[in-house]
C-alpha positions as CSV (number, residue, x, y, z in Angstrom):
1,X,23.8,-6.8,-9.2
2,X,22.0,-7.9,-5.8
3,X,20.3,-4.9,-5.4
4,X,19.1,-4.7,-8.8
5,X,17.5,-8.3,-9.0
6,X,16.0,-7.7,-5.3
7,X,14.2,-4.7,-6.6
8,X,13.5,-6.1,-10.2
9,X,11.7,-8.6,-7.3
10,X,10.1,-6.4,-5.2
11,X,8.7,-4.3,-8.1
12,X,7.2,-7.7,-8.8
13,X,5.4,-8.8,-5.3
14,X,4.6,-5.0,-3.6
15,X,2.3,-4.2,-6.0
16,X,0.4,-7.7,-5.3
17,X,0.6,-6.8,-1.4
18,X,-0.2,-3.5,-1.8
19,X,-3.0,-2.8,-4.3
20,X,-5.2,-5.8,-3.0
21,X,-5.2,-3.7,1.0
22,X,-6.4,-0.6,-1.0
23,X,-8.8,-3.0,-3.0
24,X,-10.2,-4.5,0.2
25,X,-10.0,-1.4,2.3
26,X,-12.0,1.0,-0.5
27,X,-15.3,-1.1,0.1
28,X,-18.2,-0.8,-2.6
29,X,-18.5,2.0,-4.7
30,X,-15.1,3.4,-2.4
31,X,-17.2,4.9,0.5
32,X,-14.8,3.2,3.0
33,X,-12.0,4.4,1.2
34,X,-13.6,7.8,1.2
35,X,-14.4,7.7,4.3
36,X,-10.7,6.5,5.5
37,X,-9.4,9.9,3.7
38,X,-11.7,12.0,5.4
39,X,-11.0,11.3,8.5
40,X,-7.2,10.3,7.9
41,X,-7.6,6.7,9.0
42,X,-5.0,4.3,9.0
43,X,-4.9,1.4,6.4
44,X,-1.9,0.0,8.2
45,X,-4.2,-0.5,11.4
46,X,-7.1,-2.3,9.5
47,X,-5.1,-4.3,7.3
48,X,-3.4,-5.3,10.6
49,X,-6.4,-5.7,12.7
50,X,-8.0,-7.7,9.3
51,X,-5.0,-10.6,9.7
52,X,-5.9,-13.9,9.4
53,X,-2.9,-15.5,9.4
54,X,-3.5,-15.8,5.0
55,X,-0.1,-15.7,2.6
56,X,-0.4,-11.9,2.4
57,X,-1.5,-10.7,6.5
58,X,0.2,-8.6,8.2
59,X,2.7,-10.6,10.1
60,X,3.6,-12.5,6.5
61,X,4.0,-9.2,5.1
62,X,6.0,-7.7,7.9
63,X,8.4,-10.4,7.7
64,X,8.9,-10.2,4.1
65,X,9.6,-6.2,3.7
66,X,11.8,-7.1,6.8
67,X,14.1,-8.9,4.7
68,X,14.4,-6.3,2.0
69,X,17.5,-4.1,1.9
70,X,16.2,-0.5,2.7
71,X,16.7,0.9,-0.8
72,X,13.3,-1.5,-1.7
73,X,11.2,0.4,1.1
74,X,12.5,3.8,-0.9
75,X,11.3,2.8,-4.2
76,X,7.6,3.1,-2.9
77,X,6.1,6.0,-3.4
78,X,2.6,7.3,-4.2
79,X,3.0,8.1,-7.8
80,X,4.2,4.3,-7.8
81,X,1.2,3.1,-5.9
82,X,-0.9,5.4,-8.4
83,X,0.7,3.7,-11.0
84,X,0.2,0.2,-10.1
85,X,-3.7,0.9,-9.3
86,X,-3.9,2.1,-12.8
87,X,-2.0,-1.4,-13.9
88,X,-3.8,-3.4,-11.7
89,X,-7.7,-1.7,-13.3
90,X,-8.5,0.1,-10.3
91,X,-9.0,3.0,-11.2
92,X,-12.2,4.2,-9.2
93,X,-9.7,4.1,-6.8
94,X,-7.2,6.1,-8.6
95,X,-10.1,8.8,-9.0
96,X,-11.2,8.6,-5.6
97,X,-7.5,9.4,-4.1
98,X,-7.1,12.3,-6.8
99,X,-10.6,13.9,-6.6
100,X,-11.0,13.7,-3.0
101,X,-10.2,16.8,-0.7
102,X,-6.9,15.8,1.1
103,X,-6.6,12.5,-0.9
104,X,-3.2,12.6,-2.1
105,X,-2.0,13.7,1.0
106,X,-3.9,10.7,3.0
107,X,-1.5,8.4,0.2
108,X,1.0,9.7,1.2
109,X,0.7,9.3,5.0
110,X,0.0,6.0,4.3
111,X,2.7,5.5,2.3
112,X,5.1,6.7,5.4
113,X,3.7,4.4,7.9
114,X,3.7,1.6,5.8
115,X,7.6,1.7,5.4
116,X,7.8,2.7,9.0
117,X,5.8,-0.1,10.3
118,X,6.3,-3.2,7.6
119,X,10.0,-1.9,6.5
120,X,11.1,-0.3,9.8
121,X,12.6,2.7,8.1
């Protein structure tokens, strides 16, 4: 029963963690998000380097996936990130990732080293 209402949680707060980075990081009209997949740049270091100490930084949001049980960093993937773009209205994003040479793959490398880095698994 734990483990269901932690996920039922975390479905709840990742999305407002993760889709804001992607937000922030795509820049207008996504050329910084372009760009990023292009040239295989790491989210996970801007967002980090972008810290300002603010509810959702880095170091808050280390701390938090920290706490979750490991099962929580395994429900992320990039269909699920896809999906909550698409929830969230972003989806010049959503196109951008999809219609980009080597986008998908980019998602999913950043997918990886976020549960590395902010989940330690």
């Amino acid at each position: 029963m734990f483990d269901s209402v932690v996920e039922a949680v975390a479905k709840a707060v990742l999305p407002s963690i993760i889709c804001p980075i992607l937000r922030d990081a795509a820049g207008p009209e996504c050329r910084n998000l372009k760009r990023a997949i292009y040239f295989n740049e790491d989210l996970l270091e801007v967002y980090r380097q972008a810290d300002d100490g603010g509810s959702w930084g880095y170091s808050n949001a280390k701390k938090v996936a920290r706490m979750c049980p490991p099962n929580v960093a395994n429900m992320i993937t990039p269909d699920l990130i896809i999906q909550w773009l698409k929830d969230e209205g972003m989806t010049e994003i959503v196109q951008v990732i999809e219609e980009t040479a080597g986008g998908r793959y980019w998602l999913e490398q950043q997918v990886l080293r976020f549960k590395s880095d902010l989940f330690g698994v």
